[in-house]
N, C-alpha and C positions, 0 to 999 in steps of 0.2 A: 366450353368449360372455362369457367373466371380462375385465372392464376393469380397468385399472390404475387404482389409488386414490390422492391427496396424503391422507397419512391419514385424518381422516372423511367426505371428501366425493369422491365419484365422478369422475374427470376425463372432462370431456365429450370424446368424437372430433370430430374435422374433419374427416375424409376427403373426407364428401360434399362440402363447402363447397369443398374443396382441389379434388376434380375438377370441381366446377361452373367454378370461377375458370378450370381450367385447357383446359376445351375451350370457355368464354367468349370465352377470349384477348383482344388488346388490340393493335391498332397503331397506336395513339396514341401520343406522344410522354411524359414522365413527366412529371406537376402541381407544381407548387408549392401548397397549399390553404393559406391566413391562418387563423389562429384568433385572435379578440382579446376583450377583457369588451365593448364595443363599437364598431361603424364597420365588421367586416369581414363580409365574407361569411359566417360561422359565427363563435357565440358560444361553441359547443360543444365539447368537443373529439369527442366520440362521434359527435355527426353529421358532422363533417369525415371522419371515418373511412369512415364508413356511404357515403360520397360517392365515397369514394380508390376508386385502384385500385392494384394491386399494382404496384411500381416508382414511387409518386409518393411525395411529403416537404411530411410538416404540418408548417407552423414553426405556434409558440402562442406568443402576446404574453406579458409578465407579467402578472399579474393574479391570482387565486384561482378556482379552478374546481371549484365542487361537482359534484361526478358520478364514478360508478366506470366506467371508461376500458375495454373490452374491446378489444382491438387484434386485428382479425381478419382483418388485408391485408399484408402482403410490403411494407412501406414504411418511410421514414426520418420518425419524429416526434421534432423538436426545440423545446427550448423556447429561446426567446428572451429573457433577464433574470429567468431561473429563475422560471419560473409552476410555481403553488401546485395540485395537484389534492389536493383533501380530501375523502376517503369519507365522511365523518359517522359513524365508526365502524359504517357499512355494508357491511362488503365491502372487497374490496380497492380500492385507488384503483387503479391502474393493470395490469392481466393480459395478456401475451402471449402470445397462445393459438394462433400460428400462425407457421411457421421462420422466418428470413430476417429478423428485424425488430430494425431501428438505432432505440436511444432515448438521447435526451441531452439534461441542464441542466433535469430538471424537480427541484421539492421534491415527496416525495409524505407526506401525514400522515392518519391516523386510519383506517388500514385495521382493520378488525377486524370480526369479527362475532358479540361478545357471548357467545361459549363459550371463558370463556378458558383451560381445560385442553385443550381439543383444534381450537384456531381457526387453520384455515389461511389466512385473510386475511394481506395484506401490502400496505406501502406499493409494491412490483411486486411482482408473480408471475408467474411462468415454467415455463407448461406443457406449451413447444415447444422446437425445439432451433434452436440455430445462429444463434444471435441475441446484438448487440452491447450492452452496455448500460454508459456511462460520465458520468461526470461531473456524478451525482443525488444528490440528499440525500432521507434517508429517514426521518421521525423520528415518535417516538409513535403507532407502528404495532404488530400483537403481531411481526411478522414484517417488519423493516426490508425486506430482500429475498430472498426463497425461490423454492428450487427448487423442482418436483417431477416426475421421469420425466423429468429434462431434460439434452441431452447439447450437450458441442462448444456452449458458448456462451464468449466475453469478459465477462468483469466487471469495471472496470478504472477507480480515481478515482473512486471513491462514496463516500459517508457514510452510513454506517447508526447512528445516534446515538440514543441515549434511547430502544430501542425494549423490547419480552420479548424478542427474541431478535435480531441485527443483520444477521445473515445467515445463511442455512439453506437446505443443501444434502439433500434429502431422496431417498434413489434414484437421485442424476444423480453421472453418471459424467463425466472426459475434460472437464472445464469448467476454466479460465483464471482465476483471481484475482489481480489485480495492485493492488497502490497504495490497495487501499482501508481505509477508516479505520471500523471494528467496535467504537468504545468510547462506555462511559458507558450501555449495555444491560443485562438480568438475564444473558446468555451472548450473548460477541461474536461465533465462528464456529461454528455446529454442523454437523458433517458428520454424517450419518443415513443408513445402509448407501448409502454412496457411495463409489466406490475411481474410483484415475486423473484425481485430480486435481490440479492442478499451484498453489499458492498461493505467492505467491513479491511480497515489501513488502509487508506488510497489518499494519495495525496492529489489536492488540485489547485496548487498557487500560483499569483502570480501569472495570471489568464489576462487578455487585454479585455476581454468580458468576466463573464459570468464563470467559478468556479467551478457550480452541478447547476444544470440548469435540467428540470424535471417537466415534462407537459405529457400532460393527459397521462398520467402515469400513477398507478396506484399500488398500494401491500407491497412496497417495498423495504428494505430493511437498512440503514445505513447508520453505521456504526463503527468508531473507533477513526475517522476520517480526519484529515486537514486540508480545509478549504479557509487558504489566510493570501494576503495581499494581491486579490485580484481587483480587477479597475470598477467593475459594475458591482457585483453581487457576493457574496460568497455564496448564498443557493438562490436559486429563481426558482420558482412554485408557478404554474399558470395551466390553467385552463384545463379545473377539476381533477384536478392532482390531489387525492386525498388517500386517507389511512395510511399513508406511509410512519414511517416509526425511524423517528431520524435522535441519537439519544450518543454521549458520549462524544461527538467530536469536537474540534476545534474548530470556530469563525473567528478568523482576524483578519477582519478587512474594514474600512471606512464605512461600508453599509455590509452590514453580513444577511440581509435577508431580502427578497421584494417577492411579494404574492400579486398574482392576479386570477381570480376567480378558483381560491383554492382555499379548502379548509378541511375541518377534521383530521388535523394530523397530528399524531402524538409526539411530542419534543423531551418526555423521560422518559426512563423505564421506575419503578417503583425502588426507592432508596434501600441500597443494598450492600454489605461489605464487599469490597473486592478494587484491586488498582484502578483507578479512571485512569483519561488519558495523559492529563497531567502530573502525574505520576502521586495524585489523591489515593487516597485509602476509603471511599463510598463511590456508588456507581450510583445516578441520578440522572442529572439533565444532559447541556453542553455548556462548553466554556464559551462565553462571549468577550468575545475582546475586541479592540481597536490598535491599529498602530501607533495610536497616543497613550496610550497606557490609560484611558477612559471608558474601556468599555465597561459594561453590566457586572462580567463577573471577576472582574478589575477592581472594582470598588464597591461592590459590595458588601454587607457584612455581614459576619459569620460569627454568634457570638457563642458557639459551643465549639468551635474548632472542626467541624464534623470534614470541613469542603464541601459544603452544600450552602449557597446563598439564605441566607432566612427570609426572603421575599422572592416570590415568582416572577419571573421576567413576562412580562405582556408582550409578543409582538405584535399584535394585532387584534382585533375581536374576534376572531377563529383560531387563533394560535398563540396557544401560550408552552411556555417551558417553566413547569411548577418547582423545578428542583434544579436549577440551575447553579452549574459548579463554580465553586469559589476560588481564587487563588491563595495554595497553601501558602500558610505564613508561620508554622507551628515547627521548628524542627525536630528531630527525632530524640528520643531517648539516648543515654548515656549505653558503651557498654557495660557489660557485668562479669564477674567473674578475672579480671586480670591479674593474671601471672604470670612469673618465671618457670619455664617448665624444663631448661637444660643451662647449662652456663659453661663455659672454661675460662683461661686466662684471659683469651681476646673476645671473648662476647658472650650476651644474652641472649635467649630465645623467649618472648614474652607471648603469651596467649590472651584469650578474653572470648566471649560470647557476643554477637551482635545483636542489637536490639532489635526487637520483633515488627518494631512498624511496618509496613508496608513498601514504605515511599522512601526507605532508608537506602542511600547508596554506599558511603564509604566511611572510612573512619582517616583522621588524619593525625599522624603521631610524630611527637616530639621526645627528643631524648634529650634530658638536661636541659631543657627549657627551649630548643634549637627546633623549628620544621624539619624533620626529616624524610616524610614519602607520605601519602596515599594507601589504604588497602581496601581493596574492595570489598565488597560486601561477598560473603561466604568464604573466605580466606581466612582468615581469625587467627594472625599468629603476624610475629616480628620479629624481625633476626637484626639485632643490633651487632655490627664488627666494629673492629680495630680498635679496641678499648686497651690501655695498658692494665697489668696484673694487678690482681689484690684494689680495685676500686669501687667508688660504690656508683651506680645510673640510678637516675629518675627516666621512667616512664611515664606520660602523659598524651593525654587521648581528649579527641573533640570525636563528633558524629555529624555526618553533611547528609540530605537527601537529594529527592532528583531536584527538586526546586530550587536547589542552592541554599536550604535554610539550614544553618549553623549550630551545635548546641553546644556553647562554649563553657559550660557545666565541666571541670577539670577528672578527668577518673587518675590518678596516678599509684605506682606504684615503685619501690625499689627493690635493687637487685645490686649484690657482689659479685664481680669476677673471680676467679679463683689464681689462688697465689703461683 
């Protein structure tokens, strides 16, 4: 019988273990098991497991916990004040080797196992499907967090930081990448013939390679990303990598693209209202940038204000991005509606409506010609004190958005104290 393999090493089946569990059954209520370095019931985290049953939830103390963690029960392990599991560069520190299984709030370090061209250890590993895994840090591992043969999982608010690789998706298909932060590794996402997968906020800066580097990897979906000041690449494409639909993020790196033997891949989605990533009011291409402040959609130009480039970015003869984002330059609208809505002796209450732009963040107000605060957007009100009685204020108001662009257009308004 041919088994499916994480590159050099053999994935073990569960089957048996999976029907043993399942005609075991259980109608006991579901556990709570303590893990702590000492006082609880289990020092371990492995024998807490060994103990569980499928449906119960290991909380783990903080603490540092030498041992590589095999997860082989249907359960929620959480850590408590982010405890430390460290492999001793033995193995992976933590493997879920069976569906169903919620892990959250550990750090996990020093997974490896001493082959380092072809070492599938990782701070987790993930050789089951359907399973949640959020809000872990993963560092000085060869493989921060890796897939392999693994489908239909959450991955969502992790750190995979300092590791050879930060996240690595090997064979798994139909998997969830959300929010998580991929940088300061040798390559921050590798997708490794995997198609159907959805990656959408994930940051990967700042990689001594390549920020995503995708092979043999198709119908994927990536969107809303930052892949800016890595050494090689911001995305690698090679080796018929196609249909992928990469639309919305940010490149800012010295080279943001290199293909090899890859094409048909869509770089928009069809121009559309709605916030892009830099905090534009149309949704289109990607932002292309440079750490010179020379890239594509750096200097582009835009001559309706939309934030869409009026020229398609060429990467190559297979790859283009037709609607590539512009840097806004346009700031927002004034507010409307400002007034006084209560007053005494020592102060006014001033209101206003905020303008509808999109990409609007804050309003910034002055009294008597004087800076005096910030408000942000949805707030829409200003309490001016320590005024003496019986005098008259000016209000005045600018409007800033995310961009930093200014609309120094004056709205003002006055108001009496009362005697």
């Amino acid at each position: 019988m041919l088994m499916k393999k994480c590159r050099s090493t053999f994935r073990i089946a569960a089957g048996m273990l999976v029907l043993g569990l399942f005609l075991a059954g259980s109608v006991n209520a579901a556990k709570n098991l303590m893990v702590c370095p000492g006082g609880c019931t289990y020092s371990s985290i492995q024998k807490a497991i060994n103990a569980s049953s499928n449906g119960d939830t290991i909380s783990v103390q903080s603490g540092t916990y030498f041992e590589n963690v095999n997860v082989t029960k249907k359960i929620i392990l959480r850590g408590i004040g982010m405890p430390v599991v460290d492999a001793g560069g033995n193995g992976s520190a933590i493997t879920l080797a069976v569906d169903g299984i919620t892990i959250e709030g550990f750090t996990v370090i020093w997974g490896w196992d001493g082959d380092y061209y072809s070492s599938t250890s990782a701070g987790i590993r993930v050789t089951s499907n359907n399973n949640i895994i959020v809000k872990n840090n993963a560092s000085n591992n060869y493989n921060g967090i890796r897939f392999c043969f693994s489908v239909n999982n959450t991955l969502m608010n992790n750190n995979a930081l300092n590791n050879d690789i930060g996240i690595y998706l090997e064979s798994s298909n139909n998997n969830k990448l959300s929010n998580n932060n991929a940088s300061n590794n040798d390559i921050g996402i590798y997708l490794d013939s995997s198609s159907n997968n959805t990656m959408k906020g994930n940051k990967a800066s700042s990689n001594s390679g390549n920020g995503i580097s995708i092979y043999d990897s198709s119908n994927n979906t990536m969107i809303d990303n930052n892949a800016s000041n890595n050494n090689d690449a911001g995305i690698f494409l090679l080796y018929s990598s196609s249909n992928n639909k990469i639309y919305n993020n940010i490149l800012n790196n010295t080279n943001n693209f290199h293909f090899f033997e890859s094409n048909n891949n869509t770089w928009n989605t069809t121009i559309q209202t709605g916030a892009n990533i830099i905090a534009g009011s149309y949704l289109g291409g990607n932002f292309w940038a440079n750490p010179k402040g020379t890239g594509f959609s750096q200097t582009c130009k835009d001559m309706n204000g939309d934030g869409i480039c009026d020229k398609s970015y060429i990467l190559d003869g297979n790859n283009n991005d037709y609607l590539p984002l512009a840097k806004d330059k346009i700031p927002p609208k004034s507010v409307s509606n400002l007034k006084n809505v209560s007053y005494a002796s020592s102060y006014i209450n001033w209101t206003w409506k905020d303008p509808k732009n999109i990409d609007f963040r804050k309003v910034m107000v002055f009294i008597d010609g004087k800076f005096t605060g910030n408000v942000s957007k949805g707030k829409r009100y200003y309490n001016a004190t320590n005024f003496p009685a019986n005098t008259k204020h000016i209000i005045s108001t600018w409007t800033v958005d995310w961009n930093g662009n200014i609309n120094k257009t004056w709205t003002n308004r006055s108001a009496w104290t009362a005697k």
